[in-house]
N, C-alpha and C positions, 0 to 999 in steps of 0.2 A: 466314902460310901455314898452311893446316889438314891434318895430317899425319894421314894413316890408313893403315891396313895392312889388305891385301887376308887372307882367312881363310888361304891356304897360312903367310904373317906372322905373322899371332899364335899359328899350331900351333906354328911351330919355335920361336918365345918362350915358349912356354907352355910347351915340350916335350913337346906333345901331338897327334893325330894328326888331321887335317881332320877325319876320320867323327866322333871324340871333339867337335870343337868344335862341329859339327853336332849331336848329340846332345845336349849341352849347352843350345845354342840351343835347340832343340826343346823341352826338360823346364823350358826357364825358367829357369836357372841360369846363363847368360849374355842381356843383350838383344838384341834383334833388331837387327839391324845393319843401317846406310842402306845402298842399292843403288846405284853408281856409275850412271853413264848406260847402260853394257852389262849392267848388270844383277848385277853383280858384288857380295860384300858387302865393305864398308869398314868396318872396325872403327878408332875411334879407341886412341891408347895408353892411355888410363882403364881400360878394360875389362878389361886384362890386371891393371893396378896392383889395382884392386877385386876380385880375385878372383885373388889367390897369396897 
């Protein structure tokens, strides 16, 4: 099973706030994240580990 967390998921794991992980994404400092089918971002848990 391929386990991903929607961006509201890895702000409260990260302890940080959607706009923040937004921001992030944006300046390149996290990757861009696949789109579920609604269009949603799905972050794997990698992303968090690589980057705390």
């Amino acid at each position: 099973m391929n386990v991903t967390w929607s961006i509201g998921e890895l702000a409260t794991r990260a302890g940080l706030s959607v706009k923040t992980i937004r921001y992030y994404t944006d300046m390149g400092l996290l990757p861009t994240a696949p789109r579920s089918r609604g269009g949603h971002r799905r972050y794997p848990p990698q992303v968090l580990e690589q980057h705390t």
